[in-house]
C-alpha positions as a LaTeX table, in Angstrom:
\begin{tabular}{lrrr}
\hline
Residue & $x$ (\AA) & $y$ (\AA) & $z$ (\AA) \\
\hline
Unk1 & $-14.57$ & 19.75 & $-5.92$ \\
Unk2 & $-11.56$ & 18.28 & $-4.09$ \\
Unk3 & $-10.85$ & 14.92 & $-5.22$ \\
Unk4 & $-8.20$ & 12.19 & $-3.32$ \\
Unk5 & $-4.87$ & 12.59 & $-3.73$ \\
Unk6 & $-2.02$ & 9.68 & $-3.76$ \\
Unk7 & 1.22 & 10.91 & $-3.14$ \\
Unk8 & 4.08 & 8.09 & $-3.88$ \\
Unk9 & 7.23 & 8.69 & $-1.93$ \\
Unk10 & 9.02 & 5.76 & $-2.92$ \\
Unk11 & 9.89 & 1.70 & $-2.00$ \\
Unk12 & 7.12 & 1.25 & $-0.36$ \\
Unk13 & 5.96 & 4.14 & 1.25 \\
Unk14 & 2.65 & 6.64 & 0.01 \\
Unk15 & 0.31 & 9.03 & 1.57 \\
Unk16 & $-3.34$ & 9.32 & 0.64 \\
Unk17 & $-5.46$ & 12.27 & 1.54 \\
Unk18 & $-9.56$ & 11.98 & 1.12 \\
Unk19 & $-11.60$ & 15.08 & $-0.13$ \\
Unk20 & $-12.49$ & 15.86 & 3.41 \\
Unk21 & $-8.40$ & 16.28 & 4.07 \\
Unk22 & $-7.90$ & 13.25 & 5.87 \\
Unk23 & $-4.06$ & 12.30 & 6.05 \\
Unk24 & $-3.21$ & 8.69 & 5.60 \\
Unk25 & 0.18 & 7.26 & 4.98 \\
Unk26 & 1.40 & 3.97 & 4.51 \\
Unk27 & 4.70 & 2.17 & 5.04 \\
Unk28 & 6.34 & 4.93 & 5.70 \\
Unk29 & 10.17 & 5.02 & 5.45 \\
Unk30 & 11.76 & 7.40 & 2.52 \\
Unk31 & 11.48 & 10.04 & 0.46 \\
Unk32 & 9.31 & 13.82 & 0.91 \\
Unk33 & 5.68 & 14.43 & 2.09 \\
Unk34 & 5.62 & 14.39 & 5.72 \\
Unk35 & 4.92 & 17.73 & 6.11 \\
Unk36 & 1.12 & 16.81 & 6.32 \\
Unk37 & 0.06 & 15.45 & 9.76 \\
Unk38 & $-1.40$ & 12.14 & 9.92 \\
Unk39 & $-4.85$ & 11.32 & 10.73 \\
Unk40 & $-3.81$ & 7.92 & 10.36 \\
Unk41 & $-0.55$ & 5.65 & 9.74 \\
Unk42 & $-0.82$ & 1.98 & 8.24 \\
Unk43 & 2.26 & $-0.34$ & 8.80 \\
Unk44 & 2.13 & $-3.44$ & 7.03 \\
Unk45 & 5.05 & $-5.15$ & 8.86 \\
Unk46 & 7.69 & $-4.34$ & 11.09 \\
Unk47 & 10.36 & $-4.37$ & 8.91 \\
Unk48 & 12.93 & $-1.15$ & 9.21 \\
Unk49 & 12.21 & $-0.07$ & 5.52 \\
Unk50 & 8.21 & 0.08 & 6.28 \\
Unk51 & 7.68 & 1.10 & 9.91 \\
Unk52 & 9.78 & 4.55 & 9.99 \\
Unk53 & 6.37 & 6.45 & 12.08 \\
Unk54 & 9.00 & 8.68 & 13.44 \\
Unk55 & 9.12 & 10.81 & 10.04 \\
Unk56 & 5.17 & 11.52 & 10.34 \\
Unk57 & 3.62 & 13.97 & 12.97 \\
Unk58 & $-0.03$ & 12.26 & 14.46 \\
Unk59 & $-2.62$ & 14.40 & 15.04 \\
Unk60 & $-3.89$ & 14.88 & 18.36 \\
Unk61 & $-6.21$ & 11.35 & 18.49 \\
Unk62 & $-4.87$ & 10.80 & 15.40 \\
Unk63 & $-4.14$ & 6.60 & 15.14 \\
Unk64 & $-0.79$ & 4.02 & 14.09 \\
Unk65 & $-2.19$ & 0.86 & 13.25 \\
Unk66 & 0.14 & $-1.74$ & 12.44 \\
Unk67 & $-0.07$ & $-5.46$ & 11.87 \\
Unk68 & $-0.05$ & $-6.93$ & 15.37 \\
Unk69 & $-2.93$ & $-4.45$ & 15.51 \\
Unk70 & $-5.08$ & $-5.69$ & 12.44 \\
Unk71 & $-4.23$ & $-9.78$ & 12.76 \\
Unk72 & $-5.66$ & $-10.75$ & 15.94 \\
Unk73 & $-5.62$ & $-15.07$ & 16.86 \\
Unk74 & $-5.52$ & $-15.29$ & 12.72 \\
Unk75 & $-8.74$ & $-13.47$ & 12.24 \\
Unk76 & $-7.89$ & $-9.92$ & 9.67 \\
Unk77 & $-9.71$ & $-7.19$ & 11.08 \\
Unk78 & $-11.33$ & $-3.94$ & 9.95 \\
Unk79 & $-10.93$ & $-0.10$ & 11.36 \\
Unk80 & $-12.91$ & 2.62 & 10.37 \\
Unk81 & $-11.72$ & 6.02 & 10.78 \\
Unk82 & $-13.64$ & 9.03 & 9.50 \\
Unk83 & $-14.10$ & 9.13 & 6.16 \\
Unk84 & $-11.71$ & 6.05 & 6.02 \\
Unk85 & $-12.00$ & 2.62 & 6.03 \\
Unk86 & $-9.21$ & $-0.05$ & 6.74 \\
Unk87 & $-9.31$ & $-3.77$ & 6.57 \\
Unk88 & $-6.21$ & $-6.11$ & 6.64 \\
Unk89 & $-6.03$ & $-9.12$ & 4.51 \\
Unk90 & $-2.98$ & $-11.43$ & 4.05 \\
Unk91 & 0.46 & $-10.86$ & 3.08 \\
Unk92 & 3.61 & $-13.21$ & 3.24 \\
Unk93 & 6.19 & $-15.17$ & 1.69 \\
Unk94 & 9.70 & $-16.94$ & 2.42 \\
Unk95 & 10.77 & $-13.69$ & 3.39 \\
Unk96 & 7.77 & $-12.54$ & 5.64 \\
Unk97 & 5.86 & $-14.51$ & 7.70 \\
Unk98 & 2.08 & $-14.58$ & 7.92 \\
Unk99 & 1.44 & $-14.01$ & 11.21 \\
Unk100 & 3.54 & $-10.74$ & 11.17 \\
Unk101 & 2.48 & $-9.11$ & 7.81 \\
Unk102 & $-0.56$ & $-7.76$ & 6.60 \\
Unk103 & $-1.85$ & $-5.85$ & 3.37 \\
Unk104 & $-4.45$ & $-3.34$ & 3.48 \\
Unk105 & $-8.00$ & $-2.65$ & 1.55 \\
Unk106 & $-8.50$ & 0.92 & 2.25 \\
Unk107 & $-11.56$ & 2.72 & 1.16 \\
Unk108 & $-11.60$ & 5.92 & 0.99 \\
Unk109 & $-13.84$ & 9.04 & $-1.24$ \\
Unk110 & $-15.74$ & 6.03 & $-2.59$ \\
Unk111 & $-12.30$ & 4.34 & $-4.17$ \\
Unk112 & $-11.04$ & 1.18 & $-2.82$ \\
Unk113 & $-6.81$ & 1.18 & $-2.51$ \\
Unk114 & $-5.22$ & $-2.36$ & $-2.09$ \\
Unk115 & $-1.88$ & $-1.91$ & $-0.51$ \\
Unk116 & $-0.52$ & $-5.27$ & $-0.91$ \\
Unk117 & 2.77 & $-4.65$ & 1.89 \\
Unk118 & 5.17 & $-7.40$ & 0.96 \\
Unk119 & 4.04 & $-10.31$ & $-0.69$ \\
Unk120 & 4.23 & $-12.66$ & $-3.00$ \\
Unk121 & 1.11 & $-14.12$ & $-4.96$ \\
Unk122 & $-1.04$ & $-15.36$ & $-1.84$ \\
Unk123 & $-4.91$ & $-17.62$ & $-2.08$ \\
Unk124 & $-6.51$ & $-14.25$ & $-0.81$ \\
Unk125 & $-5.86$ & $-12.68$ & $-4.02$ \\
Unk126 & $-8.52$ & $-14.63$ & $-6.02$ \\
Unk127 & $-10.90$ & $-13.20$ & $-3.84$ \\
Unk128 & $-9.86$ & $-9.86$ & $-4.39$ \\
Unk129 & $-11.27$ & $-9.76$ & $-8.30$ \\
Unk130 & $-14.39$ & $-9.59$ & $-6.55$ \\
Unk131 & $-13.45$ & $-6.36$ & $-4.53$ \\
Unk132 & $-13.76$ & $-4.41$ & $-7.56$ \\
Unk133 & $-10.41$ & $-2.51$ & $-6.77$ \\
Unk134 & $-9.71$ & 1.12 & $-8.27$ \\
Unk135 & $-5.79$ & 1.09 & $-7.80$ \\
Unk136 & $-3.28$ & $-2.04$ & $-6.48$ \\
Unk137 & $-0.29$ & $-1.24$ & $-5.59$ \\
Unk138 & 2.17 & $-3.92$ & $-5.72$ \\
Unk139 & 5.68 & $-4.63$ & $-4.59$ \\
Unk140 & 8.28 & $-5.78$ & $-7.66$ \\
Unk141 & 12.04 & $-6.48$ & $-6.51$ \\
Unk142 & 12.25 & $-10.12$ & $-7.37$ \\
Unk143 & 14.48 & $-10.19$ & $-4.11$ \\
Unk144 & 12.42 & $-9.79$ & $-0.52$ \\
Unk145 & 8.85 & $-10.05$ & $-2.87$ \\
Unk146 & 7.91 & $-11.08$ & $-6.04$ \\
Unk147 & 9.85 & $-10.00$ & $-9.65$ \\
Unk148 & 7.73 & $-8.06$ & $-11.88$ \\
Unk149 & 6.71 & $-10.95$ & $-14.05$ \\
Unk150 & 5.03 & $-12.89$ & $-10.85$ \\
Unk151 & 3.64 & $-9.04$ & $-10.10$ \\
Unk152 & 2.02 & $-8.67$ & $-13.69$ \\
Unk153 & 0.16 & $-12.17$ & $-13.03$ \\
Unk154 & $-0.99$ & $-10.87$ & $-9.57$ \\
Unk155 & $-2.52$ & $-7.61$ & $-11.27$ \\
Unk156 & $-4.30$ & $-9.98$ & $-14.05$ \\
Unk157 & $-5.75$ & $-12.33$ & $-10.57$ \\
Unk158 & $-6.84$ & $-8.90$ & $-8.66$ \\
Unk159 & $-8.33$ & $-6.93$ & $-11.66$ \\
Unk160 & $-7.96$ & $-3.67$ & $-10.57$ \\
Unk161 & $-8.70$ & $-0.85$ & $-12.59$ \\
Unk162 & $-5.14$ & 0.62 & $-12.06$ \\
Unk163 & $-1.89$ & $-1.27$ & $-10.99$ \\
Unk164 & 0.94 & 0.37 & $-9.48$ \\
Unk165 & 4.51 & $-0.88$ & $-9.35$ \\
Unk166 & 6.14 & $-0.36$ & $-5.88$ \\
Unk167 & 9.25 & $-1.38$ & $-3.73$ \\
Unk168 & 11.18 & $-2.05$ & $-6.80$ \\
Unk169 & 14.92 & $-1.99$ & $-5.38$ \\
Unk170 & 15.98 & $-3.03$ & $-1.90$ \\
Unk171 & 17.70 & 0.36 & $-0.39$ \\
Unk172 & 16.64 & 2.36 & $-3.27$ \\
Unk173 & 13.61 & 4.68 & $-4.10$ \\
Unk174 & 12.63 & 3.69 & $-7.21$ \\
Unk175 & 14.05 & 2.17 & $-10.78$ \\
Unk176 & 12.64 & 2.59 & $-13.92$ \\
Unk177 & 14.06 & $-0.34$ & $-15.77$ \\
Unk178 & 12.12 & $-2.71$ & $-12.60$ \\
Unk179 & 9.32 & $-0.71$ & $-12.78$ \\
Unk180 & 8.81 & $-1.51$ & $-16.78$ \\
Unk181 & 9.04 & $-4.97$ & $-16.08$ \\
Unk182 & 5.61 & $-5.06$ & $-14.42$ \\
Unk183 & 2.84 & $-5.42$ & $-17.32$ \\
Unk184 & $-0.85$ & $-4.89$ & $-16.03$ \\
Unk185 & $-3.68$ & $-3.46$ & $-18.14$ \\
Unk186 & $-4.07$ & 0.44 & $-16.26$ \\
Unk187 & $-0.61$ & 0.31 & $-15.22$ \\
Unk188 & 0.62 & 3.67 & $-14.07$ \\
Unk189 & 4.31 & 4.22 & $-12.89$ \\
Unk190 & 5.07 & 6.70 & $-10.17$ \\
Unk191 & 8.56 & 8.33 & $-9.56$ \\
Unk192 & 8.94 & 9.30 & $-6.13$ \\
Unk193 & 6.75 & 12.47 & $-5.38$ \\
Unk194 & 4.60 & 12.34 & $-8.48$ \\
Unk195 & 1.08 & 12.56 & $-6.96$ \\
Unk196 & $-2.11$ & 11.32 & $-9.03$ \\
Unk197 & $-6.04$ & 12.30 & $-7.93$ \\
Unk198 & $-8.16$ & 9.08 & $-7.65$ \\
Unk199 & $-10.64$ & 8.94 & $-10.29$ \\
\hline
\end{tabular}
């Protein structure tokens, strides 16, 4: 059986495809893996290093859904796509304002994928322990989000079975040293293009 793949491409961008083949990527901005065409892009904010949909081919009524798109009059709102399901939830801090950034919960193959966008720890994420996440990914460059210290705290509050360090340097793919500062129980660390099935 073909299981869901998550392919990291680095800072903040990843692409998940579901057992049935549907394409989803997320922030995307760097790295390789756009060779697939999208069934559907997620854009957390409109920031240049997270809304680069030029680099991704859309399928014919294939859909770009970014945050003006999911935060309508304050209310987060939910898509569902195929095999796919998409709801925003909050995202901000002094660096990104509320009403212009979103994360995502995206369900797919039975998994549930928090894609926190940039943040820093925000009252939503309380609520979140109660999602029963598989996988959070969370941004770590102490500079436009939170440091990895703040991050490790979040991944204690959300309780997901797996946490993922992301967006670790500003202009860079990734960092290693950043990355081992975020401490969660399931962490996994992703170089850019490692790709992990969802179990």
């Amino acid at each position: 059986m073909t299981m869901a793949k998550l392919l990291y491409q680095g800072h903040g961008s990843f692409r998940l495809v579901s057992e049935k083949g549907t394409v989803v990527y997320v922030d995307p901005y760097v790295g390789e893996g756009y060779d697939m065409e999208a069934d559907l892009v997620l854009v957390t904010h409109e920031h240049h290093d997270h809304n680069a949909v030029e680099l991704v081919t859309v399928k014919e009524g294939g859909r770009v859904l970014r945050a003006a798109d999911m935060l309508e009059e304050g209310r987060y709102q939910t898509r569902v796509l195929g095999d796919i399901t998409v709801h925003a939830v909050p995202a901000y801090n002094k660096n990104h304002d509320r009403s212009a950034c979103v994360g995502y919960l995206i369900g797919v193959d039975h998994k549930r994928i928090y894609a926190a966008g940039d943040t820093s720890t925000t009252d939503f994420m309380e609520k979140l322990a109660g999602e029963h996440l598989d996988y959070a990914l969370l941004p770590i460059d102490g500079v436009y989000n939170m440091d990895g210290r703040e991050a490790s705290r979040c991944a204690d509050i959300i309780r997901a079975k797996h946490a993922i360090p992301i967006h670790m340097k500003p202009g860079g793919l990734f960092d290693r040293a950043v990355a081992e500062t975020f401490q969660a129980e399931g962490r996994i660390i992703l170089e850019p293009g490692e790709c992990i099935t969802l179990e």
